[in-house]
C-alpha positions, -999 to +999 in steps of 0.1 A: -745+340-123-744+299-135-752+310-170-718+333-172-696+311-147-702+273-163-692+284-199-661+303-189-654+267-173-658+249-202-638+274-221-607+275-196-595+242-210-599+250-249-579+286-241-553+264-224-547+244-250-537+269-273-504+268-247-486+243-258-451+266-266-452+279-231-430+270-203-448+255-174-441+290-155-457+307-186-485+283-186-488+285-145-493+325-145-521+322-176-537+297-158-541+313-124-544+345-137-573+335-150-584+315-124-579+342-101-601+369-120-627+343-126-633+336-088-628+371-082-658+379-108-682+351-096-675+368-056-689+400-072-659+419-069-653+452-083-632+462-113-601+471-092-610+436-069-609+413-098-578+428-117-559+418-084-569+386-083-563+384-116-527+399-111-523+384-074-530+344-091-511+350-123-482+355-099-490+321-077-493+304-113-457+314-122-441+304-093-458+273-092-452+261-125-416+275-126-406+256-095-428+222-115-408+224-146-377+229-123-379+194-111 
């Protein structure tokens, strides 16, 4: 499970970088979508399990980074 979770780690922040056009909402929801499927693959989750994460963190991203950029 370390050898599939520590490189999607270390390639979190080189996808991220490729973000610099986004709004910070835009950049929130990538971020925690992918945040959110990640955590929900390394629990062992199933298929349908890690898509909502996915979907359930992309959502917490944008808000986040919407109400951020806000200020």
């Amino acid at each position: 499970m370390k050898r599939i979770a520590i490189p999607m780690l270390l390639l979190a922040p080189v996808l991220l970088a490729g973000c610099e056009n986004m709004s910070p909402g835009q950049k929130g929801a990538a971020t925690g979508a992918a945040l959110g499927s990640g955590i929900g693959m390394v629990a062992g989750g199933s298929f349908g399990q890690v898509v909502g994460a996915g979907l359930i963190g992309g959502a917490a991203g944008y808000v986040t980074g919407s109400a951020i950029g806000n200020k």
